[in-house]
N, CA, C and O of each residue as an XYZ file, in Angstrom:
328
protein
N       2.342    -74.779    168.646
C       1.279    -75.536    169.263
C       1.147    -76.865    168.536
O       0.985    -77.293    167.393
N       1.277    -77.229    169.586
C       1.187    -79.398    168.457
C      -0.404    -79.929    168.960
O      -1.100    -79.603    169.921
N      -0.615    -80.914    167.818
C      -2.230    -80.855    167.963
C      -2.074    -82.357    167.892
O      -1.558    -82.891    166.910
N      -2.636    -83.216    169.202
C      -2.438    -84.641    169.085
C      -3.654    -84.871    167.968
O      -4.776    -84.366    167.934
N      -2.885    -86.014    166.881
C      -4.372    -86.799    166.489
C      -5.428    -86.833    166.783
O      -6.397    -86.167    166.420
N      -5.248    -88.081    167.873
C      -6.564    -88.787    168.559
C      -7.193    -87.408    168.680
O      -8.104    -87.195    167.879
N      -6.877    -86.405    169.546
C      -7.906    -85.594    170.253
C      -9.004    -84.954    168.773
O     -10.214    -84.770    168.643
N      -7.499    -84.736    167.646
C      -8.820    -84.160    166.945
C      -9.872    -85.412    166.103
O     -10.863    -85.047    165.470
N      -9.649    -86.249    166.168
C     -10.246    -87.163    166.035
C     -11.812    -87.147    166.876
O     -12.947    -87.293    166.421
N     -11.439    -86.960    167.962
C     -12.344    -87.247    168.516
C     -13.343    -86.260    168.711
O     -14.539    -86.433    168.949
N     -12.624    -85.061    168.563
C     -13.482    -83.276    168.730
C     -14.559    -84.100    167.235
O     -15.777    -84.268    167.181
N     -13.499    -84.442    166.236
C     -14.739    -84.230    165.265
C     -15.739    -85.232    165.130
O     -16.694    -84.950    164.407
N     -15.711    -86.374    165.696
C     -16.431    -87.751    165.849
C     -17.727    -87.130    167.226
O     -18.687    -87.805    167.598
N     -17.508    -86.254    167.553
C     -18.614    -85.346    168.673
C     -19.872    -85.841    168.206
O     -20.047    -86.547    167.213
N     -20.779    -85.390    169.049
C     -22.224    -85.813    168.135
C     -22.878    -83.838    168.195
O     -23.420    -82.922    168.813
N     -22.389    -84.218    167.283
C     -22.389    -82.413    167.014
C     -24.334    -81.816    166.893
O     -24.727    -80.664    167.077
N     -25.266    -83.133    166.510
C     -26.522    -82.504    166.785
C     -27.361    -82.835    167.832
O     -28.568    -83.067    167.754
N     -26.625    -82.844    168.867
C     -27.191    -82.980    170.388
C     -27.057    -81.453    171.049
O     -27.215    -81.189    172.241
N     -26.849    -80.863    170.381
C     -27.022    -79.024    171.314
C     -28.334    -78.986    170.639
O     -29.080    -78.277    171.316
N     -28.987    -79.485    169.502
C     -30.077    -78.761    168.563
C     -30.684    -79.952    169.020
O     -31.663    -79.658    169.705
N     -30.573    -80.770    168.962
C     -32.230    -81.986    169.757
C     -32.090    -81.100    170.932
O     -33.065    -80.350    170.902
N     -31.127    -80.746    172.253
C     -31.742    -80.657    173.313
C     -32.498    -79.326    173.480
O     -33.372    -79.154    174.330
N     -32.107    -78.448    172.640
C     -32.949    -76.967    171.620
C     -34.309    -77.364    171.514
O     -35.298    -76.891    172.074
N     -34.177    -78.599    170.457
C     -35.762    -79.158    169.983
C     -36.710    -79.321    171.180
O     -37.761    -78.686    171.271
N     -36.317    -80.131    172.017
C     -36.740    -80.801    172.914
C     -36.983    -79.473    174.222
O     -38.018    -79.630    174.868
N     -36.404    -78.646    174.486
C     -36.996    -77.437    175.427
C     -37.439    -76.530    174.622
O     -37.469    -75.476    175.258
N     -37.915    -76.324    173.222
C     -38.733    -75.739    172.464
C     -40.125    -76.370    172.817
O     -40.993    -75.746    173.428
N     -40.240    -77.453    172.450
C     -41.071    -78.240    172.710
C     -42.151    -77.834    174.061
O     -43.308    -77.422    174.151
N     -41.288    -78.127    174.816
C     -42.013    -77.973    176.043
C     -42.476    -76.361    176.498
O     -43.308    -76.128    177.375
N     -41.826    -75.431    175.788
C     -42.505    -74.191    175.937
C     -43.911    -73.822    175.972
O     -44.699    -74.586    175.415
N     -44.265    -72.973    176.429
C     -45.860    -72.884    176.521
C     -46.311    -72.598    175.338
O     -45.477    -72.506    174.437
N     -47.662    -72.394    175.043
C     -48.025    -71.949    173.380
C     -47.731    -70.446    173.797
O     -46.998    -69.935    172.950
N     -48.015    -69.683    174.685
C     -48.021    -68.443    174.620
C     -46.555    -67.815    174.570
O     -46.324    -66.617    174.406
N     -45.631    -68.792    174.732
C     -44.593    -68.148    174.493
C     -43.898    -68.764    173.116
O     -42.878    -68.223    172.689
N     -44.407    -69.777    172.509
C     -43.791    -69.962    171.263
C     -44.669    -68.865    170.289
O     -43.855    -68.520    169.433
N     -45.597    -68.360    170.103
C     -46.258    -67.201    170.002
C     -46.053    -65.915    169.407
O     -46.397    -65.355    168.366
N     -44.893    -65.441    171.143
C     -44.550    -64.274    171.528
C     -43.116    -64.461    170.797
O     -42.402    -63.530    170.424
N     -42.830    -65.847    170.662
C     -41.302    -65.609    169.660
C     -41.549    -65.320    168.017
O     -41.076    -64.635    167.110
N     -42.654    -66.347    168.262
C     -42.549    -66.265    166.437
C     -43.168    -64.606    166.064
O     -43.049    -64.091    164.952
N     -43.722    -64.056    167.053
C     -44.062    -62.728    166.870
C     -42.815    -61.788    166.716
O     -42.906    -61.025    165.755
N     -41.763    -61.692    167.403
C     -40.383    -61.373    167.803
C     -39.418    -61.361    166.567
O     -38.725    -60.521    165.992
N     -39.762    -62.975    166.405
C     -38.836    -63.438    164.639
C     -39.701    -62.596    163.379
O     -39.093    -62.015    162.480
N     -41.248    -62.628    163.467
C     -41.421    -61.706    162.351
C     -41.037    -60.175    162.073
O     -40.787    -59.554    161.040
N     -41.087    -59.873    163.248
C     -41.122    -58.226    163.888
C     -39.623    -57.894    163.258
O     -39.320    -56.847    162.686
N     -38.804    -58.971    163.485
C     -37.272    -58.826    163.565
C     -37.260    -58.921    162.155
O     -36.610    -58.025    161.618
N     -37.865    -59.863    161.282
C     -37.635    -60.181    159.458
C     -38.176    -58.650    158.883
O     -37.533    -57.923    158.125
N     -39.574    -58.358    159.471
C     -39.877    -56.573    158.707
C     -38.937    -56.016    158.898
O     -38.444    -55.810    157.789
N     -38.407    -55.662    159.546
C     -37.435    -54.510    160.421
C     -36.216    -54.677    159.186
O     -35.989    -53.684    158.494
N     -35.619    -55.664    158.989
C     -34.238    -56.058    157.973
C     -34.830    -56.078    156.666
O     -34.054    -55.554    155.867
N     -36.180    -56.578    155.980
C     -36.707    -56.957    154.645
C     -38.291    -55.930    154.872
O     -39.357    -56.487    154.609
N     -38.297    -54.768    155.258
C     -39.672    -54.044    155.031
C     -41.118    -55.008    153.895
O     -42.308    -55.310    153.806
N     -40.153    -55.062    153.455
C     -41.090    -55.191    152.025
C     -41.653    -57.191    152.020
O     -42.557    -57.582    151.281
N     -40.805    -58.235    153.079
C     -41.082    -59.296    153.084
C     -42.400    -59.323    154.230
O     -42.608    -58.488    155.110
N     -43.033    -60.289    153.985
C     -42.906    -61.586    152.580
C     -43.843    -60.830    151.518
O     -44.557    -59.901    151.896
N     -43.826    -61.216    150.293
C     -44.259    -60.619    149.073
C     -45.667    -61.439    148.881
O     -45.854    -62.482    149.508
N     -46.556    -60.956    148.062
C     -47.885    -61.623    147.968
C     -47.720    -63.045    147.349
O     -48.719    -63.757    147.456
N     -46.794    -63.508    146.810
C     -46.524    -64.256    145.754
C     -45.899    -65.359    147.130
O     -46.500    -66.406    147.374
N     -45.145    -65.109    147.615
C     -44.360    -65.693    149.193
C     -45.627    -66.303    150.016
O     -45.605    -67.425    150.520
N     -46.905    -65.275    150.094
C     -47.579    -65.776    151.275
C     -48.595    -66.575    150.239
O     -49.514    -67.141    150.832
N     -48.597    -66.712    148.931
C     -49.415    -67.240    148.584
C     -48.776    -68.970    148.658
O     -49.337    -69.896    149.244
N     -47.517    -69.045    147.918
C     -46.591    -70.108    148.438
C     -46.622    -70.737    149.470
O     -46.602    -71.967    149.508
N     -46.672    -70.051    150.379
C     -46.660    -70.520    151.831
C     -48.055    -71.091    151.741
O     -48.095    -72.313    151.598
N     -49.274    -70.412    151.800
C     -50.711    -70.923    152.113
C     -50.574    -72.432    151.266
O     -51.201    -73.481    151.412
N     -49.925    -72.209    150.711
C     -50.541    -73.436    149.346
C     -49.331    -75.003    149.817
O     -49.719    -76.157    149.635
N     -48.062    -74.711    150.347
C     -48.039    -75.274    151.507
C     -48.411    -75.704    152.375
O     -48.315    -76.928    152.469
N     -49.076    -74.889    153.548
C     -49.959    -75.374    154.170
C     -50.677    -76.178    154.086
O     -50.589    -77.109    154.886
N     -51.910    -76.179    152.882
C     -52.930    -76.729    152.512
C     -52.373    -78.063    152.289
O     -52.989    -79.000    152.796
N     -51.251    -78.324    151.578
C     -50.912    -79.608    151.039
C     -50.285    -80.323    152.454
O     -50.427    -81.530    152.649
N     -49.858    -79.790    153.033
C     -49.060    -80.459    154.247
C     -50.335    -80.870    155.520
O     -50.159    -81.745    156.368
N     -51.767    -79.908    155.386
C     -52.388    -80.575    156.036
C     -53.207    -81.208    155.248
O     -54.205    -81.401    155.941
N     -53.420    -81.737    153.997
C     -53.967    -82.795    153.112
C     -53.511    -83.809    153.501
O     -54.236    -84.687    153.969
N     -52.005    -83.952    153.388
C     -51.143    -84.781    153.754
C     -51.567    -85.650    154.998
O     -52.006    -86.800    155.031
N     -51.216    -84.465    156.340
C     -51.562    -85.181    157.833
C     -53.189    -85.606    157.660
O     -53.595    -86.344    158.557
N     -54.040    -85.283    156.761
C     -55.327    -85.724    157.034
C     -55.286    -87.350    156.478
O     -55.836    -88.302    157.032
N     -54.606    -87.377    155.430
C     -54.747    -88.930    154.789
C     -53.738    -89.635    155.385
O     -53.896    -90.842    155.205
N     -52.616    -89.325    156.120
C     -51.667    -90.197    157.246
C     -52.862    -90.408    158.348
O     -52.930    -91.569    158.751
N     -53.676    -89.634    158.827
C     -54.644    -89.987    160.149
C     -55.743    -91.097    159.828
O     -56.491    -91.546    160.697
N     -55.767    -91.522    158.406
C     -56.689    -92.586    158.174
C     -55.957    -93.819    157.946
O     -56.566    -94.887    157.878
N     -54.306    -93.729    157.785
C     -53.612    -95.198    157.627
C     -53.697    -96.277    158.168
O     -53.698    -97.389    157.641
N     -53.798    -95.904    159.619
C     -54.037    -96.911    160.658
C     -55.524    -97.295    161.111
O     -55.635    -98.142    161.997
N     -56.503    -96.806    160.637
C     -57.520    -97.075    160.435
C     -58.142    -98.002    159.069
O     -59.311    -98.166    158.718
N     -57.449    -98.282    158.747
C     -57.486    -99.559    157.938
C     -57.945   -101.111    158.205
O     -57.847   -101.948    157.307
């Protein structure tokens, strides 16, 4: 099997993250009740493989995340109010 250049050239010059924007982008538009019913699905599916996840120490991580990431969006919502 002979493999022209150009072609693989060009397979790999693809814009290889246009399957995952157009992912993003009909995620997006999903209803809340069904982004929801997935993320319910994805947890259901993480117990099932890791019983024991997430650990107290994990969800405390996470909360404390949260908090800072909406600190964050609260003092970006006053920038333009300047």
């Amino acid at each position: 099997m002979h493999l022209n250049p150009e072609d693989l050239r060009s397979y790999a010059k693809r814009d290889w993250s246009a399957p995952e924007r157009l992912a993003r982008r009909a995620r997006a538009r999903q209803p809340v009740r069904t982004k929801i019913r997935i993320a319910i699905e994805l947890y259901e599916a993480a117990r099932r493989t890791r019983p024991e996840w997430p650990t107290e120490q994990l969800r405390k991580k996470d909360l404390q995340m949260h908090v800072r990431l909406r600190a964050l969006l609260d003092r970006a919502a006053d920038v333009g109010a300047r």
